[in-house]
C-alpha positions, 0 to 999 in steps of 0.5 A: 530498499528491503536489504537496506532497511534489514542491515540498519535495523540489525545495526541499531539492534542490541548485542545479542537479539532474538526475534522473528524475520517475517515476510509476505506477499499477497494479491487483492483490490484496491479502492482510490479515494479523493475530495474531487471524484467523490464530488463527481460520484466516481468509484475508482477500484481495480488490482493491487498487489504487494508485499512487506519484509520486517523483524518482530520481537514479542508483539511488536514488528518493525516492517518497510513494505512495497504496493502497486495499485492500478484503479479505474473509476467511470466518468461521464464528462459532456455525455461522453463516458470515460474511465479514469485510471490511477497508477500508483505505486507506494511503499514506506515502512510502518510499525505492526503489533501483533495481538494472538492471530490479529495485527494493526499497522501504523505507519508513513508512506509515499507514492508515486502515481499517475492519472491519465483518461481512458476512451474504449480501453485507449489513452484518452489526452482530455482538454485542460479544462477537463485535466483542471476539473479532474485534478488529473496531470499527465506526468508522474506525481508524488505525494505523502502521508499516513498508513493505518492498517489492521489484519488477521493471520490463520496459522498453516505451520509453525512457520507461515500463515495466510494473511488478510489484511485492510489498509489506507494509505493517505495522500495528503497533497491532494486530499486522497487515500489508497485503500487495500484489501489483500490476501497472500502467504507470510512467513515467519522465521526464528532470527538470532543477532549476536553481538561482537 
């Protein structure tokens, strides 16, 4: 998908171009959010890592990005205790505007996830009362929407800085978001496009 998304924007570009083919990676935390565990006072956090590949020119970069997150929240459900653990994976691509050391994001994302519960560390396969109660389907679900994000750069060289960054990643379908908070290495390097 990155090598698709790098030869159409070079294709889309102007006759000669001169900018920045940046790139990185990082590691950090994910929080996931819904209408229906918020009502049932369930924190879901854990893991998340992932990356983005894109071009800049001045300010403004155009980036496709890749993230996975694998959260658990507990539950008490009839006085039994259960965690519920949310797998999403999620990528899409996103405009990033560079303002000195700090950037915002905006963008569109899919996912594609899966909700099951837990039981001592082993799958649990709850009633469908429980599934319906939860909104939790044992297969793999899609959903949509916005990605707003904002970060900041520390300079190492000329050519990498670590990164932070902050984002949210909206699910509209079922009134959900995945929200990171990610650290990692990024690397920009001088890229010149001539024209035939």
């Amino acid at each position: 998908m990155f090598r698709i998304f790098v030869i159409l924007l070079i294709m889309s570009l102007p006759a000669t171009v001169k900018a920045d083919l940046y790139f990185g990676g990082g590691y950090g935390v994910g929080f996931f959010n819904s209408e229906v565990l918020e009502q049932a006072q369930v924190s879901s956090t854990g893991p998340s890592y992932g990356g983005y590949v894109g071009l800049k020119q001045q300010f403004l970069g155009l980036e496709c990005f890749y993230y996975n997150a694998s959260t658990k929240g507990e539950t008490i459900h009839n006085k039994n205790t259960y965690d519920i653990s949310t797998v999403d994976n999620f990528y899409g691509a996103a405009l990033r505007f560079h303002l000195n050391f700090i950037n915002m994001r905006v963008g569109y994302g899919y996912h594609s996830f899966k909700q099951t519960f837990e039981q001592d560390g082993e799958p649990y396969y709850g009633s469908v009362a429980m599934n319906k109660y939860y909104d939790l389907a044992s297969e793999k679900r899609m959903s949509e929407g916005l990605v707003l994000g904002a970060g900041l750069l520390i300079p190492i060289n000329k050519y990498s800085a670590f990164y932070a960054d902050v984002a949210t990643f909206a699910m509209t379908n079922i009134n959900a978001e995945m929200v990171t908070v990610q650290a990692g290495i990024r690397f920009d390097m001088p890229y010149s496009i001539a024209g035939k």
